[in-house]
N, C-alpha and C positions, 0 to 999 in steps of 0.2 A: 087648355091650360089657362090658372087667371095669370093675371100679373101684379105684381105687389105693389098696395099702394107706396106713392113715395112717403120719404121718411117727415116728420112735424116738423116744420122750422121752428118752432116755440117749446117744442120740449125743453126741457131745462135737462135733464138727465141722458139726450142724447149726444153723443159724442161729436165733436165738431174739429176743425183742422184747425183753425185758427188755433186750437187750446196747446198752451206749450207741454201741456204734459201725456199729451196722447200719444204722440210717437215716442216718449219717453218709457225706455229699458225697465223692468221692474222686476220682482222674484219671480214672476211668472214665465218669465221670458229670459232667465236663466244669466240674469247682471250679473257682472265680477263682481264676486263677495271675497272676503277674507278666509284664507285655505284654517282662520280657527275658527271660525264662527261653529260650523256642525259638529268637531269633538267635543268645544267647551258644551253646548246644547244635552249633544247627549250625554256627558260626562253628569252635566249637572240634574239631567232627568236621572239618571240611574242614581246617584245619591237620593233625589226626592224618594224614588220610589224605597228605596232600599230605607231612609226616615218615617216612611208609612208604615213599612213591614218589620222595623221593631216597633214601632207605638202602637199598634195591632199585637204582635207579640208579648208586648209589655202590661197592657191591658189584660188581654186573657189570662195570664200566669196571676195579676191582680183580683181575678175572680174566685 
């Protein structure tokens, strides 16, 4: 078995403790969000797409 080098002290892009935002909650890790953040999303995807699918339809009947 090897064993893994240790981690660069000088990296700049490795994660360090000292950083206040490493233990810090994010979307990944499943933070209190707003119970409207996901209807308004998809409410407002389904209009986009639904805005695609007449100016596609609009188009074509223009041909």
């Amino acid at each position: 078995m090897t064993v893994p080098a240790p981690p660069d002290p000088h990296d700049p892009l490795a994660p360090r403790i000292d950083d206040p935002g490493f233990y810090r909650r994010g979307w990944w890790r499943g933070a209190p969000r707003s119970a409207f953040r996901r209807p308004l999303r998809l409410t407002a995807a389904m209009l986009l797409l639904a805005a695609v699918a007449l100016g596609v339809v609009v188009l074509l009947r223009s041909l």
